[in-house]
Every structure is written in structure tokens, then in C-alpha cells.
N, CA, C and O atoms as a Tinker XYZ file with bonds, in Angstrom:
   384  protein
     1  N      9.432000  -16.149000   41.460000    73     2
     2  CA     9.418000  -15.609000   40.118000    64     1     3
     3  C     10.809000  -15.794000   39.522000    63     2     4     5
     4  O     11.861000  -15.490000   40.085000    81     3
     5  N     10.722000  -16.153000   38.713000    73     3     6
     6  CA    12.067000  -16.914000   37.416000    64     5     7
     7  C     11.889000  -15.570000   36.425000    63     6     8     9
     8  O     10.922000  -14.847000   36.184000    81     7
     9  N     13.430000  -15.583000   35.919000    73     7    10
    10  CA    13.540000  -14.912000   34.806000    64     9    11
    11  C     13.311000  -15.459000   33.423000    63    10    12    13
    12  O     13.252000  -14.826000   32.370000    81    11
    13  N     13.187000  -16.821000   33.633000    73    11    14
    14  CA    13.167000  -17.354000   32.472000    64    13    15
    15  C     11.314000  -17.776000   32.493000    63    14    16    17
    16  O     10.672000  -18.210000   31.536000    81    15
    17  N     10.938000  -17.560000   33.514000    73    15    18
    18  CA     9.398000  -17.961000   33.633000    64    17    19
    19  C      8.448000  -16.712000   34.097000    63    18    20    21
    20  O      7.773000  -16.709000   35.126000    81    19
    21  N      8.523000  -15.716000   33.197000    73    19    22
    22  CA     8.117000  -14.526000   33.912000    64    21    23
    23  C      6.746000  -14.565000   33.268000    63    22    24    25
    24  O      6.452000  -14.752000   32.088000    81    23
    25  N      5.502000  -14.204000   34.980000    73    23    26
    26  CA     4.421000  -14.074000   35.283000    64    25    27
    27  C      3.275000  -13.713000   34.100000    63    26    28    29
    28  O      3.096000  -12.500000   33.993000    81    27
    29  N      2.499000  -14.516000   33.226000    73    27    30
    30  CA     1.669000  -13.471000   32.539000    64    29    31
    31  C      0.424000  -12.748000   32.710000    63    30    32    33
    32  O     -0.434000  -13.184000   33.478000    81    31
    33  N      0.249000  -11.595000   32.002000    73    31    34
    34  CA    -1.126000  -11.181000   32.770000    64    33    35
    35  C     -1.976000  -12.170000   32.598000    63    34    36    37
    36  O     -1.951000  -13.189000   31.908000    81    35
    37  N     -3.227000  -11.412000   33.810000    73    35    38
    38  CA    -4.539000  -12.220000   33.664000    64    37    39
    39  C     -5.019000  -12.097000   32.206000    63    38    40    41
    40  O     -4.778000  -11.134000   31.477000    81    39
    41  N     -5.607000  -13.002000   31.928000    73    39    42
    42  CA    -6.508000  -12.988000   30.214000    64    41    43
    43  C     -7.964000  -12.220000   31.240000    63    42    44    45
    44  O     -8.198000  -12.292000   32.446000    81    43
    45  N     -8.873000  -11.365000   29.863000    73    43    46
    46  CA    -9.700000  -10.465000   30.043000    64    45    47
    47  C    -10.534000  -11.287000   29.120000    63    46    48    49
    48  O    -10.365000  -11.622000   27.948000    81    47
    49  N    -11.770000  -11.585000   30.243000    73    47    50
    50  CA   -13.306000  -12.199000   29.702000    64    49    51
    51  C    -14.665000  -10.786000   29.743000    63    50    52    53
    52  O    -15.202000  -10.180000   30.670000    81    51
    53  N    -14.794000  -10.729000   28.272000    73    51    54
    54  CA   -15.758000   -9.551000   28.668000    64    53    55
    55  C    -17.110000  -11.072000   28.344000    63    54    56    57
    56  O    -17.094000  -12.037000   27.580000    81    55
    57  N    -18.390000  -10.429000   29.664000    73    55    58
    58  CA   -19.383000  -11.233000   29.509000    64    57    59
    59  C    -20.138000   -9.802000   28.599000    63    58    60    61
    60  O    -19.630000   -8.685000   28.696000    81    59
    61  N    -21.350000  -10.047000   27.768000    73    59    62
    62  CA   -22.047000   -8.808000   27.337000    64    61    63
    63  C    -23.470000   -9.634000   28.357000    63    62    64    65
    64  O    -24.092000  -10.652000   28.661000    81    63
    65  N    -23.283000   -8.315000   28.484000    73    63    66
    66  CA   -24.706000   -7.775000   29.890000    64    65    67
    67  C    -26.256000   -7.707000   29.095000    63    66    68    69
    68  O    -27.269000   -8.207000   29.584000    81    67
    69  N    -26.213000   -6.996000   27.797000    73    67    70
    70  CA   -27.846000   -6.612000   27.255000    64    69    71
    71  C    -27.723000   -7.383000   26.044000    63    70    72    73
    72  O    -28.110000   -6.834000   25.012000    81    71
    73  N    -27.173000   -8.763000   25.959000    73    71    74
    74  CA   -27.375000   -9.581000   24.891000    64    73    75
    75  C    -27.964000  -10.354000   25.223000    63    74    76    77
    76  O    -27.750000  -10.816000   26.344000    81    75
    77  N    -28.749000  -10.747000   24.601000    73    75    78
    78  CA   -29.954000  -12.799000   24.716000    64    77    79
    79  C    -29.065000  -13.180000   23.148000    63    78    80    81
    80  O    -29.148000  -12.586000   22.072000    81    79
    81  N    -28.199000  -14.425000   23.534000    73    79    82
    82  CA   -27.830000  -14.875000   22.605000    64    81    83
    83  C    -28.538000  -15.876000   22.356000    63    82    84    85
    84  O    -28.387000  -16.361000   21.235000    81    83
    85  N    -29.263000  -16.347000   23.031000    73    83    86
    86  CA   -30.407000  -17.469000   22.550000    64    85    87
    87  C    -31.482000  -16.810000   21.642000    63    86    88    89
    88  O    -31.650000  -17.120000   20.463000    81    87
    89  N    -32.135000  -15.944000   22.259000    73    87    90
    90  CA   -32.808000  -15.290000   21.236000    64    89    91
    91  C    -31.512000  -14.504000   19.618000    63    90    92    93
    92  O    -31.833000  -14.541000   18.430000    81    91
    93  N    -30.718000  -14.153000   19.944000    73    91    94
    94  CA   -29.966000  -14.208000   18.608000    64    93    95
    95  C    -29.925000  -15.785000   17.357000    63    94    96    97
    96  O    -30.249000  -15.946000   16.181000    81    95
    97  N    -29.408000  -16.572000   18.323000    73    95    98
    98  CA   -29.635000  -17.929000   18.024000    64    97    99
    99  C    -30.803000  -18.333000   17.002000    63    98   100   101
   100  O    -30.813000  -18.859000   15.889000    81    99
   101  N    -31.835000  -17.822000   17.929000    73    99   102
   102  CA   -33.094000  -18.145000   16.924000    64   101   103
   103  C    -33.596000  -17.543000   15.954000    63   102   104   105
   104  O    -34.356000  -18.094000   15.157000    81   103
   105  N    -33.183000  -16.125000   15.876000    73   103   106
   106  CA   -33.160000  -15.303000   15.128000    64   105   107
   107  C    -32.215000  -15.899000   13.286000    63   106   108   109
   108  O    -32.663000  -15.974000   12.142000    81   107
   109  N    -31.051000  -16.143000   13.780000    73   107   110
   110  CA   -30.161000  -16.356000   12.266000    64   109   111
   111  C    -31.047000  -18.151000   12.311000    63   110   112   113
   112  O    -31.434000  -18.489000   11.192000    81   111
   113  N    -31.247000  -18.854000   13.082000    73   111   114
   114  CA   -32.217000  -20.004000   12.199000    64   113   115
   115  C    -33.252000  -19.868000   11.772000    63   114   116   117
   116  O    -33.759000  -20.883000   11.292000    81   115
   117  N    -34.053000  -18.588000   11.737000    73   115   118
   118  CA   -35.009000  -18.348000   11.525000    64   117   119
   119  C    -34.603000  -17.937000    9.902000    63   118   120   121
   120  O    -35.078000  -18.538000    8.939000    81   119
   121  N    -33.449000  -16.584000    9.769000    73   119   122
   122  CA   -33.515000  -16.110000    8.259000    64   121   123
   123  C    -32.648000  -16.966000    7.812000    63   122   124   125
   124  O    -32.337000  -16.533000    6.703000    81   123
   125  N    -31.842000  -18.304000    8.093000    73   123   126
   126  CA   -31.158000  -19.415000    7.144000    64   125   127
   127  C    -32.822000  -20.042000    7.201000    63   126   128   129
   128  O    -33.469000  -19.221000    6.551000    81   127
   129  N    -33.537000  -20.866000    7.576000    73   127   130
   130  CA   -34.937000  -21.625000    6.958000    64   129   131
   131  C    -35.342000  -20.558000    6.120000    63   130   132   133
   132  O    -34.858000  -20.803000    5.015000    81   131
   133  N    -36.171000  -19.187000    6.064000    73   131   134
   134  CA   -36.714000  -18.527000    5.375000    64   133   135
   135  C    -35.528000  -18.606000    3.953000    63   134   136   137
   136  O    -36.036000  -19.015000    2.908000    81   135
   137  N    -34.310000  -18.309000    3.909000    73   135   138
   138  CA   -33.659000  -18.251000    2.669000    64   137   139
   139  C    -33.642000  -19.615000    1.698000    63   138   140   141
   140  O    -33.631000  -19.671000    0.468000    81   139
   141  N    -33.643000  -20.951000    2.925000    73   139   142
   142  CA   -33.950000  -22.121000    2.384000    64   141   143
   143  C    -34.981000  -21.900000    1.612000    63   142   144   145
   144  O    -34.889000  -22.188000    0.418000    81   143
   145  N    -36.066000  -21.393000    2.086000    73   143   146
   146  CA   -37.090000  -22.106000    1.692000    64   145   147
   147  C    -37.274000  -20.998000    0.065000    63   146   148   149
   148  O    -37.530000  -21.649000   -0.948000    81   147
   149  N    -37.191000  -20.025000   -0.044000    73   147   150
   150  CA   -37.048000  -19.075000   -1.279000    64   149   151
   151  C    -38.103000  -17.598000   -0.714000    63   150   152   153
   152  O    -38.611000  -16.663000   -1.333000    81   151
   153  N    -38.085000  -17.982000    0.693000    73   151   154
   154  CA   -39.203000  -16.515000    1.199000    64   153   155
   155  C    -38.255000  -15.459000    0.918000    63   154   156   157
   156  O    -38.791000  -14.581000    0.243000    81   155
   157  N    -37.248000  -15.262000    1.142000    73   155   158
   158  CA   -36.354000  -13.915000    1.656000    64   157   159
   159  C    -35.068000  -13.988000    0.622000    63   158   160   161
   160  O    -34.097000  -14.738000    0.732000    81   159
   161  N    -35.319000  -13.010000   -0.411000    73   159   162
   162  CA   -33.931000  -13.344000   -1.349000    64   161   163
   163  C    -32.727000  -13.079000   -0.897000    63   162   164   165
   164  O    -32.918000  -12.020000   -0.298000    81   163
   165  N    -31.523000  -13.356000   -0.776000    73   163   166
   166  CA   -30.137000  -13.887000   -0.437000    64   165   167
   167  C    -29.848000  -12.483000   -0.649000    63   166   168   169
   168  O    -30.540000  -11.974000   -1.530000    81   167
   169  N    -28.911000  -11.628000   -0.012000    73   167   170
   170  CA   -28.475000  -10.269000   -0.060000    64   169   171
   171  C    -27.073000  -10.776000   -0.674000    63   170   172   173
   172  O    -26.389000  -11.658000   -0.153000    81   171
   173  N    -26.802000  -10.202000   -1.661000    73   171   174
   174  CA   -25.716000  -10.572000   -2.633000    64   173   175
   175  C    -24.982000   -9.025000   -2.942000    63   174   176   177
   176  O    -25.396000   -8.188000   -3.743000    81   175
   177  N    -24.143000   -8.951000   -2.327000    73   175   178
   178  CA   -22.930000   -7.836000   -2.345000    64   177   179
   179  C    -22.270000   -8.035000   -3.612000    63   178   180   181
   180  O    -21.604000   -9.069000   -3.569000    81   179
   181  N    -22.170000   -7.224000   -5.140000    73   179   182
   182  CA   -21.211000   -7.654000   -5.859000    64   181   183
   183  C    -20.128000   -6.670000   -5.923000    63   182   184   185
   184  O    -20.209000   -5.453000   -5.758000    81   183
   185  N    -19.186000   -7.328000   -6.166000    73   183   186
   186  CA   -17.841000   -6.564000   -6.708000    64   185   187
   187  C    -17.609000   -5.068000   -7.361000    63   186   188   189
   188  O    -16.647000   -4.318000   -7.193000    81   187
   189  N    -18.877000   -4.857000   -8.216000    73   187   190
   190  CA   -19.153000   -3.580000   -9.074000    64   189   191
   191  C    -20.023000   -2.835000   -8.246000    63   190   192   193
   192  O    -20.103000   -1.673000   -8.646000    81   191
   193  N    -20.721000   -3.071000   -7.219000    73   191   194
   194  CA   -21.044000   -2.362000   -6.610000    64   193   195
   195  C    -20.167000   -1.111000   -5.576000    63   194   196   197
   196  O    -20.259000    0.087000   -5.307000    81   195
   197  N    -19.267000   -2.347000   -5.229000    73   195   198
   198  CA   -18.448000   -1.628000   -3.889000    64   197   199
   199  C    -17.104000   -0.981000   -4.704000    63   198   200   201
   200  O    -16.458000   -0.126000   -4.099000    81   199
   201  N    -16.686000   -1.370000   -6.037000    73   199   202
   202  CA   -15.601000   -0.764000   -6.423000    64   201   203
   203  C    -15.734000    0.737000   -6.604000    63   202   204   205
   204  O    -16.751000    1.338000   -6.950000    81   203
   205  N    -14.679000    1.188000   -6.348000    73   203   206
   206  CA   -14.405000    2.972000   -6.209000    64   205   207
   207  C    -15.139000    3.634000   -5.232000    63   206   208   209
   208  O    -15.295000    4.849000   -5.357000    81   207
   209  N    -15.842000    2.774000   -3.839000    73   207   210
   210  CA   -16.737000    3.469000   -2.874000    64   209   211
   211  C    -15.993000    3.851000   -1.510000    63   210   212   213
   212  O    -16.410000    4.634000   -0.657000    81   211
   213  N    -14.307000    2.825000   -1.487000    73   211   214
   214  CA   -13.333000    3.512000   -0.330000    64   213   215
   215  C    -12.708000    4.768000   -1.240000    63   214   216   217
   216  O    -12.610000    5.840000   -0.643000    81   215
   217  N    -12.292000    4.725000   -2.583000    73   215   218
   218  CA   -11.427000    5.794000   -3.364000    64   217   219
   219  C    -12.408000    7.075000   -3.743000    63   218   220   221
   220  O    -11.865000    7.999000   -4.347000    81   219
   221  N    -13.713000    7.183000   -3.452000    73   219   222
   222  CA   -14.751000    8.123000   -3.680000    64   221   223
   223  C    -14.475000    8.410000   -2.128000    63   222   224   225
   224  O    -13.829000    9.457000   -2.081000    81   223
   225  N    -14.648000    8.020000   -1.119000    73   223   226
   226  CA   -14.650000    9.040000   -0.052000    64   225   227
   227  C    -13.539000    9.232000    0.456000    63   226   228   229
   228  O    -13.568000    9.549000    1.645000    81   227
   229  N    -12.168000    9.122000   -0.214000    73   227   230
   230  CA   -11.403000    9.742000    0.362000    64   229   231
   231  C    -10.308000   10.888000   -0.776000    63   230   232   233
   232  O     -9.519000   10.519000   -1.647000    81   231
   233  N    -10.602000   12.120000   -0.405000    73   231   234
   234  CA   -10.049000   13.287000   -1.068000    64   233   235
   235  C     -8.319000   12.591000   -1.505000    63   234   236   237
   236  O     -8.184000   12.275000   -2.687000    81   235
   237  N     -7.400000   12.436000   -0.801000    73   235   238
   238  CA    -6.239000   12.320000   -1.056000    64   237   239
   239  C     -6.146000   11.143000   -2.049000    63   238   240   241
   240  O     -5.763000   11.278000   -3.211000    81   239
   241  N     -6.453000   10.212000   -1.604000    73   239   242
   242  CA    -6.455000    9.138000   -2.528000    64   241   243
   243  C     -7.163000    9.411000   -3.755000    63   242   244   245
   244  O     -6.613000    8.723000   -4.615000    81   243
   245  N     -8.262000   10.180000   -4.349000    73   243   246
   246  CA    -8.718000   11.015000   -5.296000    64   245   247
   247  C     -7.741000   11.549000   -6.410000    63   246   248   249
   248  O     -7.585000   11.312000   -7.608000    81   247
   249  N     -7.252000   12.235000   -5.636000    73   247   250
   250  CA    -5.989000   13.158000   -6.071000    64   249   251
   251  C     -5.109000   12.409000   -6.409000    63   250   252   253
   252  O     -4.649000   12.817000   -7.476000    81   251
   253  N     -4.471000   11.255000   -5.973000    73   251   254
   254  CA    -3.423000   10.794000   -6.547000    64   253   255
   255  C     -3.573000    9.487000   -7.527000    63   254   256   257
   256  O     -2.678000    8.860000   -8.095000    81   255
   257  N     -4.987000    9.278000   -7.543000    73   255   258
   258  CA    -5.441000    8.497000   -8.674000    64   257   259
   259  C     -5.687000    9.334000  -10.063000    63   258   260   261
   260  O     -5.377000    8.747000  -11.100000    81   259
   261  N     -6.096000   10.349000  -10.138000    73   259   262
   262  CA    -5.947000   11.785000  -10.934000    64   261   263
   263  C     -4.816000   11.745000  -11.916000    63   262   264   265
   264  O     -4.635000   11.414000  -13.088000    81   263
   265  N     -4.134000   12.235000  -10.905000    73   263   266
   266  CA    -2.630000   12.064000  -11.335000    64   265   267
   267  C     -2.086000   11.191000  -12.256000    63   266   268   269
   268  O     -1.495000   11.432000  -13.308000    81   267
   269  N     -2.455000    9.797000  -11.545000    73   267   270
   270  CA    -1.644000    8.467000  -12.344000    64   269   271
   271  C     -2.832000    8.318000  -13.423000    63   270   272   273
   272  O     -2.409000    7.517000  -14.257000    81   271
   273  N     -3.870000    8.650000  -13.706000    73   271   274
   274  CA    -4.896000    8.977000  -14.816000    64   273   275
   275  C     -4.149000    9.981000  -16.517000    63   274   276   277
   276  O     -4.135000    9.743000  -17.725000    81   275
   277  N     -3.616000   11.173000  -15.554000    73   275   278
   278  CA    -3.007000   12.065000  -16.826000    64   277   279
   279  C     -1.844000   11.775000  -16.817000    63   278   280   281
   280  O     -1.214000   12.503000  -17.585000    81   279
   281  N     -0.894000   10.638000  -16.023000    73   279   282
   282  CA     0.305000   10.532000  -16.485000    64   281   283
   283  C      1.508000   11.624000  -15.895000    63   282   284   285
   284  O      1.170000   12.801000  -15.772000    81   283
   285  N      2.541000   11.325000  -15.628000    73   283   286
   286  CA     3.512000   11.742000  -15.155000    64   285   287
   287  C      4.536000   12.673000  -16.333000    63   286   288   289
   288  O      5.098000   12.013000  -17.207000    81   287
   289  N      4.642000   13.475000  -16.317000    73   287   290
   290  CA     5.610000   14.109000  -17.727000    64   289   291
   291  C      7.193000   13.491000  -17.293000    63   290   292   293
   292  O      7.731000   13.481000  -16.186000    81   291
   293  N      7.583000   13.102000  -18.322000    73   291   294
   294  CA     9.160000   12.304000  -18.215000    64   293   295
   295  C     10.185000   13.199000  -17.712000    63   294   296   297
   296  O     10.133000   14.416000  -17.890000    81   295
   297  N     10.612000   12.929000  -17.425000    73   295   298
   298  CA    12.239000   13.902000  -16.752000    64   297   299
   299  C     12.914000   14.548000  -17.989000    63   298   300   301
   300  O     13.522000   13.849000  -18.801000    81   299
   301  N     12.798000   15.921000  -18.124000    73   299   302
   302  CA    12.941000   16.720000  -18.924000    64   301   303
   303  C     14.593000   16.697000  -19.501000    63   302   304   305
   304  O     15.562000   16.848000  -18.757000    81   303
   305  N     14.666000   16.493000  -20.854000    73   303   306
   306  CA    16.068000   15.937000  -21.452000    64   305   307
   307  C     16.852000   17.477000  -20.601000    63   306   308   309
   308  O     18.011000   17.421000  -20.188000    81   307
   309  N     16.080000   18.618000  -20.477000    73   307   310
   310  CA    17.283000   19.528000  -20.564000    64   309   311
   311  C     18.016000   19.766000  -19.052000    63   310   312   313
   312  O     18.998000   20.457000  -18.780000    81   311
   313  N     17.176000   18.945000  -18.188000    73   311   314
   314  CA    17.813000   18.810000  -16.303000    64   313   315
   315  C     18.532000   18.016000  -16.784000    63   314   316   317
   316  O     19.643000   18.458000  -16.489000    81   315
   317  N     18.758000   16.631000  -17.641000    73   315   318
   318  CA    19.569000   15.762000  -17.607000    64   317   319
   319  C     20.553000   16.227000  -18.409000    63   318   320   321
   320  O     21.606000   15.673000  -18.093000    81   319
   321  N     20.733000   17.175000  -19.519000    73   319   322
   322  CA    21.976000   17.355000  -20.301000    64   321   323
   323  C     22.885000   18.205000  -19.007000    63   322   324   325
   324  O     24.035000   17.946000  -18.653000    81   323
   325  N     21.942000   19.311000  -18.435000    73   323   326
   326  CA    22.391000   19.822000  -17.330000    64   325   327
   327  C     23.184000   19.268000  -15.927000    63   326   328   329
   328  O     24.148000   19.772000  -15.349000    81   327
   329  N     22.420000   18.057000  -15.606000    73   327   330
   330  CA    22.805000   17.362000  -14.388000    64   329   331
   331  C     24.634000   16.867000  -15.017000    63   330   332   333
   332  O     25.732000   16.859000  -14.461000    81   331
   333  N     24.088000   16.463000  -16.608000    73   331   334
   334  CA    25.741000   15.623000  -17.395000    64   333   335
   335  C     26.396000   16.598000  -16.820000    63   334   336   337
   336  O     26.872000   16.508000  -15.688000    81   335
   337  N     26.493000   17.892000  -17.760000    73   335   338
   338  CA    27.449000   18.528000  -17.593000    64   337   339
   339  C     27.796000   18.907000  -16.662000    63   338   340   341
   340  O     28.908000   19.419000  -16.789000    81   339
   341  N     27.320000   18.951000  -15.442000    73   339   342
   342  CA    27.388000   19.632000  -13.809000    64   341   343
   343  C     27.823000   19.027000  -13.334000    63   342   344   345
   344  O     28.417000   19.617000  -12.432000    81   343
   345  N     28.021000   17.804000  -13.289000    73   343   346
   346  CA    28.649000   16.197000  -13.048000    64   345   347
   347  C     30.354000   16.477000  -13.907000    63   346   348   349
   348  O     31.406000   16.521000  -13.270000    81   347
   349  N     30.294000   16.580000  -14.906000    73   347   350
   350  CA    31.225000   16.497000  -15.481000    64   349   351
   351  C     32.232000   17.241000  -15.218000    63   350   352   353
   352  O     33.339000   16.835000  -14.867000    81   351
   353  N     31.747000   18.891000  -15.447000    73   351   354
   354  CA    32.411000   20.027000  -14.617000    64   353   355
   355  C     32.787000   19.139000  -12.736000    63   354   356   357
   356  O     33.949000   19.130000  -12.330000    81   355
   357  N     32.267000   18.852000  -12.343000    73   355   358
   358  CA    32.524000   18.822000  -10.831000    64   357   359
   359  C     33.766000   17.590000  -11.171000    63   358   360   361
   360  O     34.926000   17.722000  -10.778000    81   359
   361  N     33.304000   16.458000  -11.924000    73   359   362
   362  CA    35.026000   15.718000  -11.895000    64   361   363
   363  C     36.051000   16.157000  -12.155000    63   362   364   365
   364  O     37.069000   16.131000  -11.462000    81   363
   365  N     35.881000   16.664000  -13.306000    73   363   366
   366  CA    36.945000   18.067000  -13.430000    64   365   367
   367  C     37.712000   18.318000  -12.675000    63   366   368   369
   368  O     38.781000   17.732000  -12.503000    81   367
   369  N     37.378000   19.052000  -12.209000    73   367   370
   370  CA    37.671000   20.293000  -10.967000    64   369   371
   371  C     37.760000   19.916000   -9.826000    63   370   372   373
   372  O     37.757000   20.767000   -8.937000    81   371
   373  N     37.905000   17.994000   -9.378000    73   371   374
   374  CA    38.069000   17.355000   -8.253000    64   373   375
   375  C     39.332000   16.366000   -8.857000    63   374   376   377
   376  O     39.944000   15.724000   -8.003000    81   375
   377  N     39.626000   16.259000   -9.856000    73   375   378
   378  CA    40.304000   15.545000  -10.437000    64   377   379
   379  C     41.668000   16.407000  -10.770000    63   378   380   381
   380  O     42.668000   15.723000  -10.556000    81   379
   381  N     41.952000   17.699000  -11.227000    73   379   382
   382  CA    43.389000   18.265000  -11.009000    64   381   383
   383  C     43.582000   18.800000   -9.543000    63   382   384
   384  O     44.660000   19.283000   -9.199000    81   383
């Protein structure tokens, strides 16, 4: 064993035990011919269906879509005349 050639694990083969992939096999050529042929209409997922169906089941994400809905209120002029002057006072008073 080398340090520069160090050992890797074994790779992991799962076989599945209660699958017939042949019978799967025949199964999806069976519903691609039927869709060929126009027996079985095409299952068509659209866009407007699935939109807002992860943000509907989840509460938090709810809430903070809410939020950005009514808008954020701006940073209130009178913390900032406050923050000036508190700032200002502190150079002040670090400065003599």
C-alpha cells in the first residue's frame, strides 16, 4: 500500500430481488405502441398546473411570500436622522 496509491473501496451492486424487468420491458412497449397508435392519450403535466403546489404546502415559505406581497416599509427617516446624529456625537467625543 502506497501513499500516493491508496486502496479504494469495493463499488456496491444492489441486484433487485422482486423485479421482472423483462416483464417491465414489455410493459413500457406496450403503453409507447398504444400512445402511437392514439388508444391512450399522452399524460401532459403543464406548467400552470404544478405552479404554487411546493409554495402551498409549505407554511414558512407562505409567510415569506406574504410579506414580499405587502412590501417592506422603508427605513424610517427618523432612525436615520438619529443614527446621523449618534454618529456624529460619537466623532465628536473621539476626536478631542
Amino acid at each position: 500500500m502506497s501513499i500516493l496509491n491508496p486502496r479504494r473501496p469495493r463499488e456496491f451492486h444492489h441486484r433487485f430481488i422482486y423485479v421482472d424487468e423483462r416483464k417491465e420491458r414489455l410493459k413500457e412497449i406496450e403503453e409507447r405502441a398504444k400512445r402511437e397508435l392514439g388508444l391512450v392519450p399522452e399524460k401532459e403535466i403543464s406548467p400552470e398546473k404544478l405552479r404554487g403546489t411546493f409554495i402551498g404546502a409549505l407554511k414558512h415559505v407562505q409567510r415569506r411570500k406574504q410579506k414580499e406581497r405587502v412590501g417592506r416599509k422603508p427605513f424610517g427617516i427618523g432612525i436615520l436622522i438619529f443614527l446621523i446624529i449618534a454618529l456624529a456625537a460619537l466623532w465628536y467625543y473621539l476626536a478631542r
